[in-house]
C-alpha positions in Angstrom: -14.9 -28.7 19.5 -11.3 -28.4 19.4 -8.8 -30.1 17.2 -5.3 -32.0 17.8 -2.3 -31.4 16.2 0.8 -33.4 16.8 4.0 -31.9 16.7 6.9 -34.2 16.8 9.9 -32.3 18.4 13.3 -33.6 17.5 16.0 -32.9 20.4 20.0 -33.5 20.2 20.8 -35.3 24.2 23.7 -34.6 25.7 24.7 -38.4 24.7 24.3 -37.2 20.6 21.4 -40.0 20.8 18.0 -38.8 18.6 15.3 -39.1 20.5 11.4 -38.0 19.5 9.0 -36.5 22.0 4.9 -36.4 21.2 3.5 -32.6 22.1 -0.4 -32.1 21.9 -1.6 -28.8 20.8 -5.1 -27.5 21.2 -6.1 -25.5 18.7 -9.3 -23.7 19.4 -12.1 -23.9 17.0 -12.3 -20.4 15.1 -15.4 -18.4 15.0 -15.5 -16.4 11.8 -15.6 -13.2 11.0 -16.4 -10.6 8.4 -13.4 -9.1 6.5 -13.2 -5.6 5.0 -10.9 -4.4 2.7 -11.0 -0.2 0.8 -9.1 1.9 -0.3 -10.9 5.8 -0.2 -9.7 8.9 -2.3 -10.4 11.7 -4.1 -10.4 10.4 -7.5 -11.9 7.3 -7.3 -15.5 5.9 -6.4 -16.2 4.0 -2.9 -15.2 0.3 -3.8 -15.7 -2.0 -0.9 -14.9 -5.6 -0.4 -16.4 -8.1 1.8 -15.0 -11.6 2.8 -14.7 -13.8 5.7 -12.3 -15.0 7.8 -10.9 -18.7 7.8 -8.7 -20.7 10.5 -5.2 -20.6 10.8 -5.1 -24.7 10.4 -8.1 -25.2 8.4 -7.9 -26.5 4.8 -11.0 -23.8 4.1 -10.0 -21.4 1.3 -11.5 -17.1 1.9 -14.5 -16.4 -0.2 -16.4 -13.1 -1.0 -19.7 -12.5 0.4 -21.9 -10.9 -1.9 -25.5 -10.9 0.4 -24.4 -8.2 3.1 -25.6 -5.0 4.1 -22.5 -2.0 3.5 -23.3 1.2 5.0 -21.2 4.3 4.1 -21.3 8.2 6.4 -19.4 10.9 5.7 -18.7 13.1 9.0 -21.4 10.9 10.7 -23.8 11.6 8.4 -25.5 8.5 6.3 -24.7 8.7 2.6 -25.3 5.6 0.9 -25.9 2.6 1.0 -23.7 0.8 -1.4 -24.6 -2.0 -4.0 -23.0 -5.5 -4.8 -21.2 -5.4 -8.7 -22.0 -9.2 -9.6 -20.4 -8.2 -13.2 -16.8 -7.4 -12.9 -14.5 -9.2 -10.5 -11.0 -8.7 -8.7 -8.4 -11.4 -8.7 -7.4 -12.4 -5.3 -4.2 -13.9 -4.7 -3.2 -16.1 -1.4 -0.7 -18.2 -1.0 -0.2 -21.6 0.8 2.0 -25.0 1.2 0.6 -25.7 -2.0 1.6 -22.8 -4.0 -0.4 -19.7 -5.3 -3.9 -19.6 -5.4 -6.5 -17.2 -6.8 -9.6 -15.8 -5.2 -12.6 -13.9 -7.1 -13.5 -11.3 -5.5 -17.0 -9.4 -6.7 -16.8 -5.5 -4.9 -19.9 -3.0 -3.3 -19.9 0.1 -5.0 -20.9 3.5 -4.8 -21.0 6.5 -7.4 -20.0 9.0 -4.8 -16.6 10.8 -4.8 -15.1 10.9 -1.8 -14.4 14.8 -0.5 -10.7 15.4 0.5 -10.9 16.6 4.7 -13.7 14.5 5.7 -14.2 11.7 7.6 -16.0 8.6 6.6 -17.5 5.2 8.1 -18.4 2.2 6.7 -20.6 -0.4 8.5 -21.3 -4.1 7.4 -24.0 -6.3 8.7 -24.7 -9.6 8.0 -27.2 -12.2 9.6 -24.3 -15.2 10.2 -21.8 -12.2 11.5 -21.4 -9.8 14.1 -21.6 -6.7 12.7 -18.5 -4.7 12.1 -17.4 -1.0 11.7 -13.9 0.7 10.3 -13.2 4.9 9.0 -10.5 7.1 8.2 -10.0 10.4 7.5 -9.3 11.6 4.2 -6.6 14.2 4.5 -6.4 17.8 2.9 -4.8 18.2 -0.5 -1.5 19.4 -1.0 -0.2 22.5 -3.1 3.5 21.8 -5.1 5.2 25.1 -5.5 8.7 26.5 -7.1 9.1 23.2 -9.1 13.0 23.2 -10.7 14.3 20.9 -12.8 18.4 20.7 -13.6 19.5 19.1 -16.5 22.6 20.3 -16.6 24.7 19.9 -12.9 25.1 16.6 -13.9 26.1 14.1 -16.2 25.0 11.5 -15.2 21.6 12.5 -13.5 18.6 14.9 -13.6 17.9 17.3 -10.5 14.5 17.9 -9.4 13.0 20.1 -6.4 10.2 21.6 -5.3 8.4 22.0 -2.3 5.2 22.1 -0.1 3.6 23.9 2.9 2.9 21.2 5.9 -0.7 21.8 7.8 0.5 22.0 11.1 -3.1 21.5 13.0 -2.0 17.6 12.4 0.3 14.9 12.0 0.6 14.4 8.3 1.4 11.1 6.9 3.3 11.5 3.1 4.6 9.1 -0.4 6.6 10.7 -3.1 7.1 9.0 -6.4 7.9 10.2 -9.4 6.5 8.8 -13.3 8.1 9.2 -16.6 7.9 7.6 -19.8 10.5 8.2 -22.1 10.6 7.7 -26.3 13.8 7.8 -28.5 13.1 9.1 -31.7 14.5 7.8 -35.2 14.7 6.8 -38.9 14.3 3.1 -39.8 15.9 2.1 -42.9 13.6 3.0 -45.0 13.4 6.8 -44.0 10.5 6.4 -42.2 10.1 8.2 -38.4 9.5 5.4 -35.4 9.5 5.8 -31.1 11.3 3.6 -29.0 10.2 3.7 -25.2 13.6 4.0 -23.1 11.7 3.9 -20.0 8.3 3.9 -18.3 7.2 3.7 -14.8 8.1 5.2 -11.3 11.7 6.8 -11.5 15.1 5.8 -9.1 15.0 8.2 -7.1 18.3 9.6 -5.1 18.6 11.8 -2.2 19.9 12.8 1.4 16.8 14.5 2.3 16.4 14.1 6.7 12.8 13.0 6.2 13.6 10.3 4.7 14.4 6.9 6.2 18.3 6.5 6.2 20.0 4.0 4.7 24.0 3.3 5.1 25.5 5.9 2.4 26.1 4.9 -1.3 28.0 7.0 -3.7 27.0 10.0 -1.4 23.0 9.1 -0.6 21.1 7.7 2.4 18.3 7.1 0.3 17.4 5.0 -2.7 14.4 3.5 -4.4 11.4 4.3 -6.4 8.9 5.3 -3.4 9.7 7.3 0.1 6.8 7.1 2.9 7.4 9.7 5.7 6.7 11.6 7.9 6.3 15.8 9.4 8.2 15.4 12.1 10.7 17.1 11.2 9.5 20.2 9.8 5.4 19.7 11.5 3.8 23.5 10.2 6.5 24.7 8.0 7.2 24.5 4.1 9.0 21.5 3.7 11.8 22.1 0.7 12.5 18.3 -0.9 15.8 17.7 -3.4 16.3 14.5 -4.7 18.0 13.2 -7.7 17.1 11.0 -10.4 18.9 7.9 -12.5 17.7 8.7 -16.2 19.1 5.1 -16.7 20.8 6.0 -19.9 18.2 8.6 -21.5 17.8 12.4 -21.2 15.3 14.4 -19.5 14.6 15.7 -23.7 13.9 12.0 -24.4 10.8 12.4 -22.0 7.3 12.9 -23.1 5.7 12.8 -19.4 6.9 13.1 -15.8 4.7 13.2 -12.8 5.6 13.9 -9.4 2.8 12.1 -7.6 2.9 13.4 -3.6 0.5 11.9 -1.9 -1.0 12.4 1.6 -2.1 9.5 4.3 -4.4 8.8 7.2 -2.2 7.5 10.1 -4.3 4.2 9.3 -2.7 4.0 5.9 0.7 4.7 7.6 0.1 2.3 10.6 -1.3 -0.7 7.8 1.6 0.1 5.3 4.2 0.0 7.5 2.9 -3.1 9.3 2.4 -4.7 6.5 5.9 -4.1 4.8 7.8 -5.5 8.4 5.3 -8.9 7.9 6.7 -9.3 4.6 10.2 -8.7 5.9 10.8 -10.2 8.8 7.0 -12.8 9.5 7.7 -15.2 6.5 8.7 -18.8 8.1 11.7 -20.3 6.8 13.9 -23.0 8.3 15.1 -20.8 11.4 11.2 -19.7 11.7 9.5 -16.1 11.4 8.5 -13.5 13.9 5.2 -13.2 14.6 4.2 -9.6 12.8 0.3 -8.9 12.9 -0.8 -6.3 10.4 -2.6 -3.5 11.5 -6.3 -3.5 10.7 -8.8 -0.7 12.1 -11.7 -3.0 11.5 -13.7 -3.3 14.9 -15.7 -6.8 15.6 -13.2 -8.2 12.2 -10.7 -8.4 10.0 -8.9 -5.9 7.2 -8.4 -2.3 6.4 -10.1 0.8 5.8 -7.4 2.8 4.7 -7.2 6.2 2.5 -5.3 8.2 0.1 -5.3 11.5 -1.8 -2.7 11.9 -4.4 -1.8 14.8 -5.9 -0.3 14.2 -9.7 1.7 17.4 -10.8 2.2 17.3 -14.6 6.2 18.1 -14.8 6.1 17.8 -18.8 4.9 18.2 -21.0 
């Protein structure tokens, strides 16, 4: 059964009269599907979550579907078949015309830990859904070498290099970051020692570095931000040497109990779903002069969502 929407158009005539026409829209009635959403990597157990999909126009709110069969293969090989956690939730959010909304979602688990170079599969079958299918490829992990830190070429901010040796039988797929947490140490009134945390989180990160996506220069970089995605193209089968600069935001690299530079490595899934997903966010949202229309990329076959995966190597800087 199909529904009817109407539309009413306004139109400014020639003779800057209003006038209102009627347009009738057919909106096909949606056939729903199942939804799969996971994350897989190398420190982590398989967590998989299963949903359904809902109508563009219909006032039916997403919920989790906890009676379905999930399948997991590694390389094509069966490895599990994963159970339903009816304990702990995740918090779901969505929005709508309404406002923000939450969704409980309950997850299928697995106790295996996923092995970095394979390839894995997970398969979901349900007696109300066609059954559907996703995998990735969990990527090799990478080896940080000649790690340098310079304190002292600046003033204002701390130098940090190091680099890596690119696997050239592939296209590699890569996110830097870097963490810190910072304490200033000193006597309260009384003579007694107390920490004040400066800063903790992912470092501003500065730097010209051709891998990078460019930006229009400020105060001498093409790149800013606390997170760079990108790619081998540039230096596919080489060591791949990476100099950036970092705003210490008014404390010292001495001030800093711990920094991390977190590289990680990506399927081109995780790529392909990241980067679709941060130009839907950019450009899709409606507002009064509309939205482009920016699918996000899902590898799920017969459905919905993303099987996507990640190793991240965390190199202990300090202490």
């Amino acid at each position: 059964m199909k529904k009817t929407i109407l539309i009413l158009v306004s139109l400014l005539v020639f003779s800057c009269e209003n006038m209102e026409t009627v347009v009738n829209i057919d909106i096909p009635t949606h056939d729903p599907v199942l939804v799969l959403n996971s994350i897989i990597d190398t420190d982590t157990e398989v967590k998989v979550m299963v949903s359904h999909s809902v109508g563009a126009f219909e006032q039916i709110i997403p919920s989790c579907i906890t009676d379905a069969q999930v399948l997991l293969f590694e390389n094509n090989q069966f490895l599990d078949t994963l159970m339903i956690d009816l304990v702990n939730t995740d918090t779901v959010l969505y929005y709508t015309e309404m406002g923000e909304g939450q969704i409980l979602m309950n997850s299928y688990i697995s106790d295996i830990i996923p092995n970095s170079g394979s390839t894995y599969e997970i398969i979901v079958n349900h007696p109300d859904y066609e059954t559907i299918t996703a995998s990735t490829y969990l990527p090799q992990d990478i080896i940080i070498n000649d790690i340098y830190v310079d304190t002292l070429g600046s003033d204002d901010l701390i130098g940090l290099s190091f680099n890596f040796d690119d696997n050239a039988n592939q296209k590699n797929y890569y996110r830097l970051r870097i963490f810190s947490r910072c304490f200033k140490t000193f006597f309260d009134e009384y003579g007694y020692e107390d920490e004040f945390e400066l800063f903790g989180g992912y470092a501003y990160m500065l730097s010209n570095d051709p891998s990078f996506p460019a930006d229009i220069p400020y105060d001498g970089y093409t790149f800013e931000g606390t997170k760079v995605t990108f790619t081998d193209d540039l230096f596919d089968g080489q060591t791949k040497n990476i100099s950036i600069d970092i705003d210490p935001e008014g404390f010292k690299y001495s001030d800093c109990d711990t920094v991390i530079i977190e590289l990680s490595t990506f399927s081109n899934d995780t790529y392909s779903y990241y980067n679709s997903l941060g130009d839907h966010r950019e450009k899709g949202e409606l507002g009064i002069f509309g939205g482009e229309v920016l699918p996000v990329y899902s590898n799920v076959e017969n459905g919905l969502g993303i099987l996507i995966s990640l190793n991240a190597q965390n190199i202990q800087v300090k202490p």
